[in-house]
VOPALUM-393445 format. One line per field, with one value per residue: residue number from 1; x, y, z of N, C-alpha, C in turn. Coordinates in Angstrom, 3 decimals. Layout:
N
nr [NUM | ...]
nc1 [X | ...]
nc2 [Y | ...]
nc3 [Z | ...]
cac1 [X | ...]
cac2 [Y | ...]
cac3 [Z | ...]
cc1 [X | ...]
cc2 [Y | ...]
cc3 [Z | ...]
// end
This chain:
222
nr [1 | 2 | 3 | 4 | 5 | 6 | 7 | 8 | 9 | 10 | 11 | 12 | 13 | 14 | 15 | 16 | 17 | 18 | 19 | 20 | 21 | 22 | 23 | 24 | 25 | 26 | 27 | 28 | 29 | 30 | 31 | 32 | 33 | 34 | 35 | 36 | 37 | 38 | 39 | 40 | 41 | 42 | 43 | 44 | 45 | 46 | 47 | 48 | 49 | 50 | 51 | 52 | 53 | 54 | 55 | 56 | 57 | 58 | 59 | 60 | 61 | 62 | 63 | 64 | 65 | 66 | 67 | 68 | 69 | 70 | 71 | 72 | 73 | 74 | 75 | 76 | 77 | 78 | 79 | 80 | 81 | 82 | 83 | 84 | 85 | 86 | 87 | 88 | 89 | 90 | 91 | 92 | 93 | 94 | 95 | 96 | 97 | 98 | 99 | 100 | 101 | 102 | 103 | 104 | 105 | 106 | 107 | 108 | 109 | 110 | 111 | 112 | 113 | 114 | 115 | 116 | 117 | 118 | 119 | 120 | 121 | 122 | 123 | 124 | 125 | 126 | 127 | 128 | 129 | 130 | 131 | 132 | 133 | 134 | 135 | 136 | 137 | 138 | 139 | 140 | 141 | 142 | 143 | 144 | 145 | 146 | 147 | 148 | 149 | 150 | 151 | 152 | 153 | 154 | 155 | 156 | 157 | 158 | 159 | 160 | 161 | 162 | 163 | 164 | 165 | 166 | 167 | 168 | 169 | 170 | 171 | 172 | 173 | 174 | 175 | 176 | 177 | 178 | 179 | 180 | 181 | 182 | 183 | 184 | 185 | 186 | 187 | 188 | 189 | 190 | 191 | 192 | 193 | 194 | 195 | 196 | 197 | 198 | 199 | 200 | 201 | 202 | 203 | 204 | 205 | 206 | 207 | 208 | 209 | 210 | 211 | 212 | 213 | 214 | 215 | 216 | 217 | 218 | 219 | 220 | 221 | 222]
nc1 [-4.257 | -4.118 | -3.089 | -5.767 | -5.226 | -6.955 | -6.244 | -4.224 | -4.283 | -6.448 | -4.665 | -3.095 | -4.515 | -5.202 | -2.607 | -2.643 | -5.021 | -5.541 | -6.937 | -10.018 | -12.069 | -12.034 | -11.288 | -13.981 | -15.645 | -14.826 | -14.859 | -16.563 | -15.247 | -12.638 | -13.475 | -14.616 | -11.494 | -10.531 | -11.760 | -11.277 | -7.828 | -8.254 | -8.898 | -6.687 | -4.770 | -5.968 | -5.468 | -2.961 | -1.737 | -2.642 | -1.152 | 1.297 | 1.141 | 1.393 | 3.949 | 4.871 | 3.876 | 3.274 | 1.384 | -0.863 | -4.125 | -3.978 | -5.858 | -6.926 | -7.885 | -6.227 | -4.175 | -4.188 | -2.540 | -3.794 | -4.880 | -5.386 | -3.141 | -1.324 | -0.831 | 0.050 | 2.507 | 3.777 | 4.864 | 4.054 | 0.664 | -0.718 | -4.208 | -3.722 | -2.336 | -0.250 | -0.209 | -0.817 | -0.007 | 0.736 | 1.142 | 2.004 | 2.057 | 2.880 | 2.024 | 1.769 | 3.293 | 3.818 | 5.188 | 8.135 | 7.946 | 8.944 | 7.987 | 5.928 | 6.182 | 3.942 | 4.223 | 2.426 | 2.389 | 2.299 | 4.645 | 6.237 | 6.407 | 7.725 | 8.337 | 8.907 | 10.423 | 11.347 | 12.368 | 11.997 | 12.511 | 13.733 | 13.059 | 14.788 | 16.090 | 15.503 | 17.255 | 19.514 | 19.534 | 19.164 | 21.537 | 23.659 | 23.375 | 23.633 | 26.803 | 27.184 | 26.611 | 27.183 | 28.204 | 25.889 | 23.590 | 25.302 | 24.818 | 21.941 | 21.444 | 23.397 | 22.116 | 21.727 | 19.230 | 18.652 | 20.184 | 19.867 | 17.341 | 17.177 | 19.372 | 22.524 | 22.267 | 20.575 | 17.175 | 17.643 | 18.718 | 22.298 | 24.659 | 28.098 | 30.224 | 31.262 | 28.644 | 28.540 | 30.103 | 30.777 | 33.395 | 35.103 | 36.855 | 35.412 | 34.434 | 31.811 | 31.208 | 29.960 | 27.288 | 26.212 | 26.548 | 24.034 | 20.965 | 18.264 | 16.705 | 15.486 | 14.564 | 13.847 | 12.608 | 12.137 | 9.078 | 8.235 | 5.558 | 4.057 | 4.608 | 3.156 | 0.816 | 0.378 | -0.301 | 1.056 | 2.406 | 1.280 | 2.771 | 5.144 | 5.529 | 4.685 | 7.221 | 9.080 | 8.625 | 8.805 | 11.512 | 12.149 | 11.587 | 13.651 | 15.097 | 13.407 | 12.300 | 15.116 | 15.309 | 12.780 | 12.935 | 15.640 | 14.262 | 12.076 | 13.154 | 13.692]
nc2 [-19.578 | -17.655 | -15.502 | -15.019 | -15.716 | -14.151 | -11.356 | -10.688 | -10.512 | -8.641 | -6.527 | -6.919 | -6.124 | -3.278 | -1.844 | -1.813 | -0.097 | 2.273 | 4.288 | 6.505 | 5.685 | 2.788 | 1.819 | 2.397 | 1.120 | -1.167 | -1.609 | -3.152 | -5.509 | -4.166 | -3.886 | -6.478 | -7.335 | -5.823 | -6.597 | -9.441 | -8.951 | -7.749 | -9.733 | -11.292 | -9.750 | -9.857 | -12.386 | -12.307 | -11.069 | -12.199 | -14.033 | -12.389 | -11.583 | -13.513 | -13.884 | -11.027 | -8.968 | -6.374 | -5.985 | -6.612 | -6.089 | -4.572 | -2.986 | -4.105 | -3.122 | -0.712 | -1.043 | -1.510 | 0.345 | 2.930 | 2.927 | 4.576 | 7.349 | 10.047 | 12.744 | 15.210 | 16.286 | 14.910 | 13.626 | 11.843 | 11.117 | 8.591 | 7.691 | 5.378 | 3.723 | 0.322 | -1.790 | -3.260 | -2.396 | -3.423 | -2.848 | -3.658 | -2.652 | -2.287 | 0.359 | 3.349 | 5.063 | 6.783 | 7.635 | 6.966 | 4.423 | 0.798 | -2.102 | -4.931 | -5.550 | -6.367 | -6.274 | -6.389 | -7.322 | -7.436 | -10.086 | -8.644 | -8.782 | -8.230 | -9.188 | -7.968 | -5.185 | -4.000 | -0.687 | 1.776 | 4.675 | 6.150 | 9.156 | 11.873 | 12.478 | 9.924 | 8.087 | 9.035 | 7.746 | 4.919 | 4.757 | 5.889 | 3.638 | 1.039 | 1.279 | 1.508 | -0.713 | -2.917 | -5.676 | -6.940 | -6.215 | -7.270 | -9.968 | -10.568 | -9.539 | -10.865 | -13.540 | -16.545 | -17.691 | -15.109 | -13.821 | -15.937 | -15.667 | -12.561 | -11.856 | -9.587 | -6.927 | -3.676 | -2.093 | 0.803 | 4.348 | 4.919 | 6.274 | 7.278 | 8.313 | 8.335 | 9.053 | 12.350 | 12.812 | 10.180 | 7.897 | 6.685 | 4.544 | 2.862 | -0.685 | -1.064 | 0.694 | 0.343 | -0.364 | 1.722 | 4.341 | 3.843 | 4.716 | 4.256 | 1.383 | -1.444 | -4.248 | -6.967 | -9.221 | -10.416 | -12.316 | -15.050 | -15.160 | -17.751 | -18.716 | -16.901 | -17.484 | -19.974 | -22.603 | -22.531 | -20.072 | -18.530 | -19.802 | -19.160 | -17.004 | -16.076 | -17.326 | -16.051 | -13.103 | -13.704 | -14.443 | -11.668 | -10.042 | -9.867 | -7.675 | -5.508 | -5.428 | -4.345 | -2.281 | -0.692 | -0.504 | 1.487 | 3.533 | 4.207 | 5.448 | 8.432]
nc3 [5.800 | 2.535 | 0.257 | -2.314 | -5.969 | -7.724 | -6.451 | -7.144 | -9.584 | -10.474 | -9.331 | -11.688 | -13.750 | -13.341 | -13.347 | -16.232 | -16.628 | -15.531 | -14.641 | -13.736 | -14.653 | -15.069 | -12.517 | -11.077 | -12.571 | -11.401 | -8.777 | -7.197 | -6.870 | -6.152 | -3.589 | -2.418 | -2.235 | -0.766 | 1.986 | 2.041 | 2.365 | 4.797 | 6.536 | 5.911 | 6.988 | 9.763 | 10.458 | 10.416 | 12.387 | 14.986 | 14.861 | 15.181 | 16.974 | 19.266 | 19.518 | 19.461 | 21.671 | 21.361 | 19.684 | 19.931 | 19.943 | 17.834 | 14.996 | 12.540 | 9.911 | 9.908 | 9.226 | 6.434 | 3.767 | 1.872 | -1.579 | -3.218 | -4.905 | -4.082 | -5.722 | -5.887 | -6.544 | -8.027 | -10.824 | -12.641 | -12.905 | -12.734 | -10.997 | -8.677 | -6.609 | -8.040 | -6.152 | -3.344 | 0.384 | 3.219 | 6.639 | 9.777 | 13.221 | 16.321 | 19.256 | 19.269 | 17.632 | 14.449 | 12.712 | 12.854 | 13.820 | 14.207 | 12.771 | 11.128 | 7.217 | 4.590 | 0.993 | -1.783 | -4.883 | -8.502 | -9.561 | -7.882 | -5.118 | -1.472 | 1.943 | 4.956 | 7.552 | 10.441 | 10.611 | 8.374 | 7.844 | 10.482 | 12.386 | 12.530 | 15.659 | 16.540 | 14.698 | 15.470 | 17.920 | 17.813 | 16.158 | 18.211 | 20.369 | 18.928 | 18.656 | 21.167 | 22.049 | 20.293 | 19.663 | 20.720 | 18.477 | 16.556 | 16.669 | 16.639 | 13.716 | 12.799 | 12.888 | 11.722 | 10.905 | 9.991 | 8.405 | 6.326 | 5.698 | 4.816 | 3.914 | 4.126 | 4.347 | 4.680 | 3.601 | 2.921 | 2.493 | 2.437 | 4.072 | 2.436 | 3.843 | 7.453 | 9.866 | 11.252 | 14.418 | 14.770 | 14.685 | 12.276 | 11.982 | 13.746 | 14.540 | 13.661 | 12.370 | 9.106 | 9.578 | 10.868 | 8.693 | 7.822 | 7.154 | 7.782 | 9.207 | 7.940 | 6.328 | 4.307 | 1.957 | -1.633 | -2.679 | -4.927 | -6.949 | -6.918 | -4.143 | -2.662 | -3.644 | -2.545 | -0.371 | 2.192 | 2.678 | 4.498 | 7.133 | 6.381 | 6.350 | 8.817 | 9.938 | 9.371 | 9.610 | 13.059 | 12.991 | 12.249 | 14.808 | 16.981 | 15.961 | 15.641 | 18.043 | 18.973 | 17.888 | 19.340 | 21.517 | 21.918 | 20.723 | 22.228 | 24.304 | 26.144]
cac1 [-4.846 | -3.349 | -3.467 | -5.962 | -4.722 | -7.749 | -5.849 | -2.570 | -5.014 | -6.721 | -3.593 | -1.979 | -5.479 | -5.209 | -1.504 | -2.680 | -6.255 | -4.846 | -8.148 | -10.817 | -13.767 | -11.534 | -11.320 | -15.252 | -16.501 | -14.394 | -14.830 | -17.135 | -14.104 | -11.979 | -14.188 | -14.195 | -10.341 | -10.197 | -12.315 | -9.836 | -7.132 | -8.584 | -8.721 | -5.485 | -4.266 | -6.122 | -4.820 | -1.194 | -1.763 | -3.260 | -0.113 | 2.488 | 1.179 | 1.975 | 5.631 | 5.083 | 2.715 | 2.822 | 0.580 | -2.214 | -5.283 | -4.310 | -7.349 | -6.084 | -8.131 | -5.480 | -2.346 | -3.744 | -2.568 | -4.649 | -4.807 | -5.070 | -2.007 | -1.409 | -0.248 | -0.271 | 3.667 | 4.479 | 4.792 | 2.843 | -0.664 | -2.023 | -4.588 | -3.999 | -1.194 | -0.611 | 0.232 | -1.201 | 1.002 | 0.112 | 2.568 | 1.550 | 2.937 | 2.463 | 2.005 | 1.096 | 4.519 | 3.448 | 6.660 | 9.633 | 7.643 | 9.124 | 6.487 | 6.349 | 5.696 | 4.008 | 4.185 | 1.432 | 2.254 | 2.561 | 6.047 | 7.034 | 6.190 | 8.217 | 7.821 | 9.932 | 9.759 | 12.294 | 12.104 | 12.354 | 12.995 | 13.218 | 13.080 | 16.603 | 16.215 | 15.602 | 18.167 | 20.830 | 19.209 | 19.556 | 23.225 | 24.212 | 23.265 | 24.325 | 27.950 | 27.466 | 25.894 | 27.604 | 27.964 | 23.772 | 23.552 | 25.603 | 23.890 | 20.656 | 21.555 | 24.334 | 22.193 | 21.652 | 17.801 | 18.252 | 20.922 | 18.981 | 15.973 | 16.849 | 21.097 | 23.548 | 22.191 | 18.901 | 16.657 | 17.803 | 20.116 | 23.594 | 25.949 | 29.309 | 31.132 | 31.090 | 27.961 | 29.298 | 30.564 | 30.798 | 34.693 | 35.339 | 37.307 | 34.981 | 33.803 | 30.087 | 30.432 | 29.108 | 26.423 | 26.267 | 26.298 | 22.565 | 19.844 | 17.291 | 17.038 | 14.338 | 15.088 | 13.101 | 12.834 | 11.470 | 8.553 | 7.492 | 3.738 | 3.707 | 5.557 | 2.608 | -0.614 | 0.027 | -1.083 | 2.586 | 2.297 | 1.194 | 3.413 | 6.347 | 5.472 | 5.175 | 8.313 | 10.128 | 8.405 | 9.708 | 13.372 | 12.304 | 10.836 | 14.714 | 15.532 | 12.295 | 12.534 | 16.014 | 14.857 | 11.694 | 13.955 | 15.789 | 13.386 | 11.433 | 13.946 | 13.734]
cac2 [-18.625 | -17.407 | -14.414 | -15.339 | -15.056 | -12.685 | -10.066 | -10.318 | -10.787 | -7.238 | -5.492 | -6.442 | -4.820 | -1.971 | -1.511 | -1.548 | 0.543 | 2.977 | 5.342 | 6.633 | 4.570 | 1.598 | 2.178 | 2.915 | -0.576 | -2.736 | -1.089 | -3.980 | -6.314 | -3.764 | -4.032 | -7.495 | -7.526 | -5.320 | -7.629 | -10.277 | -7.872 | -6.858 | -11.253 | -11.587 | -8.815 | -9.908 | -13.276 | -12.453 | -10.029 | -12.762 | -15.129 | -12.481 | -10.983 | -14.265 | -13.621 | -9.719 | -8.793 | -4.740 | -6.066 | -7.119 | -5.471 | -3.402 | -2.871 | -4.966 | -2.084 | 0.834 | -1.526 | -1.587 | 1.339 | 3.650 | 2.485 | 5.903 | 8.181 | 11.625 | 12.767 | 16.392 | 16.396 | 14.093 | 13.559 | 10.605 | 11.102 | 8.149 | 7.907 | 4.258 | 2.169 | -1.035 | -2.497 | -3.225 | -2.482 | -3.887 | -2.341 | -3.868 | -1.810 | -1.782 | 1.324 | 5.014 | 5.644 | 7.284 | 7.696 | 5.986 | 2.988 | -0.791 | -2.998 | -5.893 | -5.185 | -6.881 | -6.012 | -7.355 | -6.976 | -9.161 | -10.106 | -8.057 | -9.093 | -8.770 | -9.212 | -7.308 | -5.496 | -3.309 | 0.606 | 2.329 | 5.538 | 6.756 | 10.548 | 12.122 | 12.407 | 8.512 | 7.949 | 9.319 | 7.232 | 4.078 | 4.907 | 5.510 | 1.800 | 0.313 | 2.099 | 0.809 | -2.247 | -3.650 | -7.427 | -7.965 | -5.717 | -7.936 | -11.469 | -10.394 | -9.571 | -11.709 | -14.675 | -18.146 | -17.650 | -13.732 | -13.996 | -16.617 | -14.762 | -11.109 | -10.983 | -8.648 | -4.869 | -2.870 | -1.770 | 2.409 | 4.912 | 4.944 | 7.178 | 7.055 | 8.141 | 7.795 | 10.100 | 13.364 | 12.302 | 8.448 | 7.182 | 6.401 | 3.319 | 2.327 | -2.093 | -1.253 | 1.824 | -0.178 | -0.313 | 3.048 | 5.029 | 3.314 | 6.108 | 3.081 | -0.064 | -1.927 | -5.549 | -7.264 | -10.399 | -11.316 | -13.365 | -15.085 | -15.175 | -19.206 | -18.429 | -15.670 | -17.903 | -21.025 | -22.898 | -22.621 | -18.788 | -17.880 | -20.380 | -18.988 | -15.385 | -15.598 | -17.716 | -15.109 | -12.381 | -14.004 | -13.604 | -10.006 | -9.502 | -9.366 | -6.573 | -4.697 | -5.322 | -3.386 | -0.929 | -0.116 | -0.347 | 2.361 | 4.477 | 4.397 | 6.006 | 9.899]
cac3 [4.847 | 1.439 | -0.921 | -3.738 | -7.372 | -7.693 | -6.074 | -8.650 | -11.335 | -10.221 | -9.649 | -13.063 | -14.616 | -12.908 | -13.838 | -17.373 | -17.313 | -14.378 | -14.762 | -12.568 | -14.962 | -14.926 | -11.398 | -10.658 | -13.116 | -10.965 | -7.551 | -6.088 | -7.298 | -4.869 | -2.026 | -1.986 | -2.327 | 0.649 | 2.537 | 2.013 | 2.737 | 6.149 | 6.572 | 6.137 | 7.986 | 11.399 | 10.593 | 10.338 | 13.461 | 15.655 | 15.201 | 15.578 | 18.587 | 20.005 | 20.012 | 19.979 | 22.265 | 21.216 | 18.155 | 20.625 | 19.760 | 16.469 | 14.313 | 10.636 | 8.968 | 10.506 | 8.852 | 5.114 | 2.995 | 0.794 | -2.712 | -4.086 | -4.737 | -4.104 | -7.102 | -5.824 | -6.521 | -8.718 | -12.586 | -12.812 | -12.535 | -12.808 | -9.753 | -8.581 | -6.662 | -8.302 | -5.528 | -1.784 | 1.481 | 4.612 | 7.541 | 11.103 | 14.050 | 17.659 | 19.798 | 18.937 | 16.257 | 13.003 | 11.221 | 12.843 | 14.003 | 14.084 | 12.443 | 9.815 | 6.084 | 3.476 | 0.051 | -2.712 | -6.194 | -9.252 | -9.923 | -7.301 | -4.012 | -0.783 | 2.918 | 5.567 | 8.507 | 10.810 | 11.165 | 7.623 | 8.138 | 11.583 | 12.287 | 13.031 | 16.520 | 16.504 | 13.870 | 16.076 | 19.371 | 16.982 | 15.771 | 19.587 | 21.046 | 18.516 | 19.024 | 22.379 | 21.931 | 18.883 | 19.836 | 20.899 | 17.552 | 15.395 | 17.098 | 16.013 | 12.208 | 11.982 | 13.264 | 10.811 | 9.935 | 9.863 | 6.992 | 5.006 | 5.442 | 4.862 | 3.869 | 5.135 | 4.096 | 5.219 | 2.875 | 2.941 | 1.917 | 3.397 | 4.119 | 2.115 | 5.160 | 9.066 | 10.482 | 12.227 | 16.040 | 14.486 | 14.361 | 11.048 | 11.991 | 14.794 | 13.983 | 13.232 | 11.489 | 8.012 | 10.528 | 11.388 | 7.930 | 7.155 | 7.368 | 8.281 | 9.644 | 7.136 | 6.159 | 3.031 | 0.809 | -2.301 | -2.646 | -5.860 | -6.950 | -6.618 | -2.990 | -2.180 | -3.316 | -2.277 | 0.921 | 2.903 | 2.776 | 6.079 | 7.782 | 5.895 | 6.384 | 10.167 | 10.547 | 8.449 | 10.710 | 14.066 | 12.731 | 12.259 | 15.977 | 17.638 | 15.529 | 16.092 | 19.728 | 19.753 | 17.409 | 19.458 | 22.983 | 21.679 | 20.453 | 23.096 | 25.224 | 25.788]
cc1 [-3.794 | -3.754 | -4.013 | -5.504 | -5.245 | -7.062 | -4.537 | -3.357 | -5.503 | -5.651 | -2.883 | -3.084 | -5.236 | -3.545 | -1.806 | -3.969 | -5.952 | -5.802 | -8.955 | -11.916 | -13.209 | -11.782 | -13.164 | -16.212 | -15.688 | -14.578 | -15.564 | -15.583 | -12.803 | -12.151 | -14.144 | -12.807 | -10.030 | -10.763 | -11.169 | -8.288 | -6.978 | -8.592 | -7.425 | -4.830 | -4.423 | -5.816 | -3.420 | -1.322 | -1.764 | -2.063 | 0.965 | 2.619 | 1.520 | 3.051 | 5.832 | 4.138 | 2.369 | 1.636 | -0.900 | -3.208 | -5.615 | -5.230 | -6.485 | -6.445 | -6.861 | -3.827 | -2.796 | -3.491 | -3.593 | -4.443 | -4.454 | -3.974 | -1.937 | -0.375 | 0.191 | 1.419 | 4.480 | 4.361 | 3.712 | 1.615 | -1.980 | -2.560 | -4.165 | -2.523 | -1.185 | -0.479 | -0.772 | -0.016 | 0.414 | 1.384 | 2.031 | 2.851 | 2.218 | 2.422 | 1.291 | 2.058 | 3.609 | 4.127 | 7.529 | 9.417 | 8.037 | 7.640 | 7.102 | 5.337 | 5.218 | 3.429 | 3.397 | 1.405 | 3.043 | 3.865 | 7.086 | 7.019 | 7.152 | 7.498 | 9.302 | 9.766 | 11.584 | 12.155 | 13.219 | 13.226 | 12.764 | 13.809 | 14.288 | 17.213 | 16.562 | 16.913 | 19.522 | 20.511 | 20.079 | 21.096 | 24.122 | 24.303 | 23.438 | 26.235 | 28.053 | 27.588 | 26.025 | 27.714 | 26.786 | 23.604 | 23.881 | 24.503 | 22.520 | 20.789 | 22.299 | 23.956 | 21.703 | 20.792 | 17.644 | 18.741 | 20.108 | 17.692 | 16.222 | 18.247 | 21.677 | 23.215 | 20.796 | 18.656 | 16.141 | 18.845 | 21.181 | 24.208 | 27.258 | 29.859 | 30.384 | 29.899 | 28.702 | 29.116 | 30.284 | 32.635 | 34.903 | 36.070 | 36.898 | 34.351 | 32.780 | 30.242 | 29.721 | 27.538 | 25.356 | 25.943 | 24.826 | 21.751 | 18.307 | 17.419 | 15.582 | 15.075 | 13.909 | 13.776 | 11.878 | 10.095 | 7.693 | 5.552 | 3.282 | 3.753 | 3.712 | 0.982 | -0.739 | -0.300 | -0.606 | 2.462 | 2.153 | 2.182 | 4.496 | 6.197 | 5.887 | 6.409 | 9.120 | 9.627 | 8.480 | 10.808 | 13.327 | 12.352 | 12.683 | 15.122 | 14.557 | 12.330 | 13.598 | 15.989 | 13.914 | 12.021 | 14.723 | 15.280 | 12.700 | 12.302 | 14.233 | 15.123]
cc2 [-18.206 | -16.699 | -15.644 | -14.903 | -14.042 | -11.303 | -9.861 | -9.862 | -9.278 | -5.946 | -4.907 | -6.132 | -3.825 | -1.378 | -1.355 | -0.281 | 1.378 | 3.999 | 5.314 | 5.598 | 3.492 | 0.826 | 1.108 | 1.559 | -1.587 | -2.142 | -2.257 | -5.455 | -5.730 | -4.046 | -5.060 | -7.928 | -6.703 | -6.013 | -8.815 | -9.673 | -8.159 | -8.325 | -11.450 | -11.040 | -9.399 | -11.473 | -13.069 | -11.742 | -11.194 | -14.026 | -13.920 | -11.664 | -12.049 | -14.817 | -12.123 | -8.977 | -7.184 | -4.627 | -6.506 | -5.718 | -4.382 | -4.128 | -3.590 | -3.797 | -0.858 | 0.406 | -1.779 | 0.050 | 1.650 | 2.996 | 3.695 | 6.457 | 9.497 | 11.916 | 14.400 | 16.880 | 15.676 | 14.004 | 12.688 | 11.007 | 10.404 | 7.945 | 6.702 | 4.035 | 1.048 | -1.991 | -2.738 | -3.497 | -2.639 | -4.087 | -2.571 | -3.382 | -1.618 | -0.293 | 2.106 | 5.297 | 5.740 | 6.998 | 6.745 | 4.778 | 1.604 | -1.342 | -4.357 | -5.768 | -6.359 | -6.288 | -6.764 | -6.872 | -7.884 | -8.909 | -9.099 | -7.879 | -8.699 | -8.814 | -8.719 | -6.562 | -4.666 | -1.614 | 0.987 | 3.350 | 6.722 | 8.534 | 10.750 | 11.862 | 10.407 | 7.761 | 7.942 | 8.350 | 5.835 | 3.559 | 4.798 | 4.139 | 1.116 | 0.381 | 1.541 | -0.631 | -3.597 | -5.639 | -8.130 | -7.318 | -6.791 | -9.656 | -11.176 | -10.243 | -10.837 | -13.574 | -15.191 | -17.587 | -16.445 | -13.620 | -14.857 | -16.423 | -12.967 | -10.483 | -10.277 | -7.437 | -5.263 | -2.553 | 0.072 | 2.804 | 4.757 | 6.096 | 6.859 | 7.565 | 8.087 | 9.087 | 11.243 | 12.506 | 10.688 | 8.515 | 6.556 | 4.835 | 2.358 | 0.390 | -2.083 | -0.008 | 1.568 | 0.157 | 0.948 | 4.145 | 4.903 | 4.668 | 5.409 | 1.822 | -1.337 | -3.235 | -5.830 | -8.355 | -10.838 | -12.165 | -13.651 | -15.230 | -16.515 | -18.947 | -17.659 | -16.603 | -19.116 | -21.366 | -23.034 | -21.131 | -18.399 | -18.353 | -20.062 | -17.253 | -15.161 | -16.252 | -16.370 | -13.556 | -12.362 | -14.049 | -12.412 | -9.596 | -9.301 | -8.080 | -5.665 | -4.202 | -4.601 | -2.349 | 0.128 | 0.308 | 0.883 | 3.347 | 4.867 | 5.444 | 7.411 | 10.302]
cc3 [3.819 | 0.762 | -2.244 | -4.896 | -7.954 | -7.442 | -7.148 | -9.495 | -11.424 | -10.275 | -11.103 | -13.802 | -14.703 | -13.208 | -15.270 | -17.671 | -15.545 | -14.459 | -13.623 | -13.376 | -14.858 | -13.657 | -10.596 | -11.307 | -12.155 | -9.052 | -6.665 | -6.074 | -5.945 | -3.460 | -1.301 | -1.673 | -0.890 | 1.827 | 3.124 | 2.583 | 4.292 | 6.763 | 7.280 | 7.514 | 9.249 | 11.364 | 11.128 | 11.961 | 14.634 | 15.725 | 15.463 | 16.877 | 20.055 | 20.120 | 20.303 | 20.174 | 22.144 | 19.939 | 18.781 | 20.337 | 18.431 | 15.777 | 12.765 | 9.975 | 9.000 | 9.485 | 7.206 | 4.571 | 2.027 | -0.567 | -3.805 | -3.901 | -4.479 | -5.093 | -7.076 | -6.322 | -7.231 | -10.383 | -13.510 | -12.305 | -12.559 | -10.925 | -8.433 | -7.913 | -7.271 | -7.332 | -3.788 | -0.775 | 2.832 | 5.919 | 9.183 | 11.997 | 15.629 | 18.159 | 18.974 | 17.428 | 15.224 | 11.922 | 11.524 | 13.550 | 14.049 | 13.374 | 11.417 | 8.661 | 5.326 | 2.160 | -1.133 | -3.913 | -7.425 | -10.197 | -8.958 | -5.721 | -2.959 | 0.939 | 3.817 | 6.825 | 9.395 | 11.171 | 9.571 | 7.034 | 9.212 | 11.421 | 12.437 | 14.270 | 16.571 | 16.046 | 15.202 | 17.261 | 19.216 | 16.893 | 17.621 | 20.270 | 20.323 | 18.755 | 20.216 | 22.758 | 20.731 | 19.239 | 19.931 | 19.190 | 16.074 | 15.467 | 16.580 | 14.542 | 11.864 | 12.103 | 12.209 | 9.730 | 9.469 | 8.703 | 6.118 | 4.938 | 4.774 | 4.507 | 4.742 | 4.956 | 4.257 | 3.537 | 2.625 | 2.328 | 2.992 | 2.935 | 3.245 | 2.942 | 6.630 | 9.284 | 11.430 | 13.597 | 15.968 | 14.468 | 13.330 | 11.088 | 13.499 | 14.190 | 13.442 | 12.391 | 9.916 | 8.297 | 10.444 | 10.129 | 7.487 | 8.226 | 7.800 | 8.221 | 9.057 | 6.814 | 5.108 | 2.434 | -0.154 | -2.397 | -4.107 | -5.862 | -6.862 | -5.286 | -2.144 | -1.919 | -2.869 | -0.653 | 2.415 | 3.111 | 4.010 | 6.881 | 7.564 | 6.503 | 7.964 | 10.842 | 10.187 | 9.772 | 11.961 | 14.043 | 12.770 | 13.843 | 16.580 | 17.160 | 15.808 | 17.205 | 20.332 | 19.536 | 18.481 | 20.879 | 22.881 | 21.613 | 21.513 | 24.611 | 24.795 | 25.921]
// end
């Protein structure tokens, strides 16, 4: 299966005519696009629960994002994302969740996947086992397909120095200053619609699953 061009083609409208009537004339155009959407979704779900079995039985509808914005706080008012986010996640987690991301927007695609931004408590759980655990820590980032899938840095803020009760000249503290553990790459709009897409997505999302798996090992621990 493969994102139709339909759905770019919709987005980069709606990036230009960002209104509620714009909106409200193309809405069966949405519906169907969510359709497709909700496709995909229990596609991608249904291959990567057969390497990570915490994805067994999520609903595809529960992993697309809203389209609308809340604008209740912001400057921008137009009503609209341009974009679609589709964030699959095992268990109950809300906020500091493990899952794998994909991102749908034209010229700006990526796919990714890791634990964004976990709560503090978490944060600090995180920072600890790694501190402990720095060698399984580095083997999982530092392995082959993980680097030529996803580089050497997360996709968060960092710290410019060591976290309070971190060692400033401890091996991982690079590690250690990151405020989340998110990973991300790229994907062009040839890359996104063509007929390789799925097969690329869930290889790229089985490099993610080791990191998830230590993320969510962690976390999970009171």
């Amino acid at each position: 299966m493969k994102i139709g061009k339909n759905i770019l083609q919709f987005l980069s409208e709606l990036k230009i005519n960002n209104n509620r009537n714009w909106f409200l004339e193309n809405k069966v155009r949405f519906q169907e696009i969510q359709n497709e959407l909700i496709m995909l979704t229990g596609s991608l779900l249904g291959e990567i629960e057969k390497f990570d079995k915490t994805l067994k039985g999520v609903d595809p509808k529960s992993c697309i994002f809203r389209i609308y914005k809340d604008v209740r706080f912001s400057k921008d008012k137009s009503p609209y994302k341009t974009h679609f986010g589709i964030f699959m996640r095992g268990g109950n987690r809300k906020i500091d969740g493990t899952g794998y991301y994909l991102h749908i927007e034209p010229d700006g695609s990526l796919l990714g996947g890791g634990c964004y931004q976990p709560e503090p408590k978490a944060l600090q759980q995180i920072r600890e086992r790694i501190l402990v655990n720095t060698k399984s820590f580095r083997k999982i980032i530092e392995n082959q397909k993980f680097v030529q899938n996803f580089g050497t840095t997360f996709y968060a803020e960092k710290l410019k120095t060591a976290p309070k009760g971190f060692a400033k000249d401890h091996p991982a503290i690079e590690f250690l200053k990151y405020k989340g553990f998110a990973v991300g790459k790229k994907i062009k709009n040839s890359d996104l619609t063509s007929n390789h897409f799925m097969d690329d997505a869930i290889q790229s999302f089985r490099t993610i699953y080791p990191l998830n798996q230590f993320l969510e090992e962690t976390m999970a621990k009171k």
